[in-house]
LORODO-193554 format. One record per residue (C-alpha): x, y, z; residue in one letter. Coordinates in steps of 0.1 Angstrom, whole numbers, padded with zeros to 4 digits, always signed. Each point is the difference from the previous one (the first is absolute). Layout:
BEGIN
XYZA...
//
This chain:
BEGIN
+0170-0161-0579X+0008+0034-0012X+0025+0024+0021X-0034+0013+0029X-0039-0015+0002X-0018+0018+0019X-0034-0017+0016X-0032+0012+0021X-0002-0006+0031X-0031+0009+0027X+0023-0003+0030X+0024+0022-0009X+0001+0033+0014X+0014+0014-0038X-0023-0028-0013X+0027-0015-0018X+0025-0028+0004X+0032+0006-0025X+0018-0033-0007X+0036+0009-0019X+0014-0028-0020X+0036+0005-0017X+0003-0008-0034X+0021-0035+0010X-0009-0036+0010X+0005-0018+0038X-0008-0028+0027X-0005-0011+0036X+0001-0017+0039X-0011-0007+0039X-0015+0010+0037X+0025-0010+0029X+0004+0025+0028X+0038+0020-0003X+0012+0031+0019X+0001+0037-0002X-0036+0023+0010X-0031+0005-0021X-0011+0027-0019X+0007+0036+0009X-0025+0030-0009X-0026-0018-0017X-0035+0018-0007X-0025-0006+0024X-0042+0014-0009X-0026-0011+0019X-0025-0023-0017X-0040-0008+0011X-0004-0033+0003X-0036-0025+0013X-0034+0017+0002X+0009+0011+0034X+0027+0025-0019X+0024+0000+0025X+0033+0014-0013X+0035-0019-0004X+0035+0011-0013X+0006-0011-0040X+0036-0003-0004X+0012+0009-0038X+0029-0009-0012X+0019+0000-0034X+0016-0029-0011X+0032-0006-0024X+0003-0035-0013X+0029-0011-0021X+0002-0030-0024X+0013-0012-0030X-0030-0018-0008X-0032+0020-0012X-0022-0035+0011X+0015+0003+0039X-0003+0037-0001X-0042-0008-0012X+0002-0029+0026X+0008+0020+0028X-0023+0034-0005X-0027-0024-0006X+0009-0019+0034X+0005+0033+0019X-0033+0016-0016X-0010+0033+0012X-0011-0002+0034X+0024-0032+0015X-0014+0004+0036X-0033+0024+0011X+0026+0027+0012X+0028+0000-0027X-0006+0016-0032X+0026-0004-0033X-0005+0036-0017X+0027-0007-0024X+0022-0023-0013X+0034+0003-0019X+0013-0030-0023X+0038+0001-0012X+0018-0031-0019X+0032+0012+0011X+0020+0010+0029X+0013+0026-0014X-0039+0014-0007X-0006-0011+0039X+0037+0018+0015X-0016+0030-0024X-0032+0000+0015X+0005-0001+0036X+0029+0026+0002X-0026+0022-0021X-0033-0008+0013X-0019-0008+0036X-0015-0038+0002X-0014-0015+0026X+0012-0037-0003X+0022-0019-0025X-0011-0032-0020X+0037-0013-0008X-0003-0038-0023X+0031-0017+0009X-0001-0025-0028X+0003+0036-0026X+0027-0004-0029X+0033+0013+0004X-0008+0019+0033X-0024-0018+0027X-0019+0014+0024X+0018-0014+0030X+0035+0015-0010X-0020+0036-0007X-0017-0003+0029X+0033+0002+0018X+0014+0027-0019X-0030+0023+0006X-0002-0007+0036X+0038+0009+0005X-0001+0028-0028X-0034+0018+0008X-0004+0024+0027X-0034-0012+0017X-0003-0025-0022X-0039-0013-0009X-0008-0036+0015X+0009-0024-0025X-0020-0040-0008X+0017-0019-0017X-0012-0029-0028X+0026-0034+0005X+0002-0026-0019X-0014-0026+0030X-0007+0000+0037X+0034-0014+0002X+0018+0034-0005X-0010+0019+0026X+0034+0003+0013X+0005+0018-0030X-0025+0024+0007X+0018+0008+0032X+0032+0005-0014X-0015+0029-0023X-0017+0016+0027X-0036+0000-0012X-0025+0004+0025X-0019-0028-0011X-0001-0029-0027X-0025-0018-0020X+0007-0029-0020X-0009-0013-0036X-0023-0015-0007X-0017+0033+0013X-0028-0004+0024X-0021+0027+0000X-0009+0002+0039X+0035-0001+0008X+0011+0026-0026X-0036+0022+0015X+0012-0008+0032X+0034+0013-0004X-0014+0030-0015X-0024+0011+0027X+0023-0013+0028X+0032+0028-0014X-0025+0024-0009X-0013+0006+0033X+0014+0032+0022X+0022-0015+0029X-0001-0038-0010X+0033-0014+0003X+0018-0030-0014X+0014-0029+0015X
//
């Protein structure tokens, strides 16, 4: 995948949906409830929806997801797909195969939620997860990928809001997605 793609998309007030991929391999983890709040300042449009055309808030959000592992990375934006619930909306996603892309990224640019793999080489997404939540001024709500259901401690420990583990479902990993991106939804 080359440094930006850019694809259509109809829903999309710009009409486009920007997925950013860095130049580097990653890989992934799970969805067990954690601590901290949901996402703050996300978009919100409002979107027609049934032939009666009544009129409901369309949450968009923009979505970093770091991994080692290009496959996991595929896996996940193909779980999450554009639309993960009626009201949430991904508008853009960021990849990064390292942390030091991810640290980068963050401190430079806004995102809505974090994707962290905690099974990533050399630095997993458990132990980054930590460090952005106690590093980050108003840090983004953070999912992390572990390794089994098992390690949802783990998740704790880093902070993430929530955690989804491998192998990846996809209605937990939509779940998790619409559940953080909604305005005023907290976390257990």
């Amino acid at each position: 995948m080359g440094e930006e793609d850019a694809h259509r998309s109809p829903g999309c007030p710009s009409g486009e949906v920007r997925v950013e991929a860095a130049a580097h391999p990653g890989s992934i983890g799970g969805m067990t409830a954690s601590n901290d709040s949901a996402a703050q300042g996300t978009s919100t449009t409002l979107a027609t929806t049934g032939s009666t055309g009544s009129r409901r808030p369309v949450t968009q959000v923009s979505v970093l997801l770091y991994s080692d592992d290009i496959t996991t990375r595929d896996a996940v934006r193909a779980a999450v797909g554009r639309r993960p619930a009626r009201d949430v909306e991904v508008v853009r996603w960021h990849e990064c195969a390292t942390a030091d892309a991810v640290i980068s990224s963050v401190e430079s640019d806004r995102f809505d939620i974090l994707i962290l793999d905690g099974e990533a080489a050399k630095v997993g997404g458990l132990g980054l997860a930590r460090q952005l939540k106690n590093e980050i001024f108003e840090c983004p709500s953070i999912i992390v990928l572990t390794g089994r259901p098992q390690d949802s401690w783990l998740a704790a420990w880093s902070q993430a809001d929530l955690a989804v583990p491998h192998p990846l479902d996809p209605i937990a990993l939509t779940s998790a997605v619409a559940t953080l991106a909604r305005p005023g939804v907290a976390t257990a």
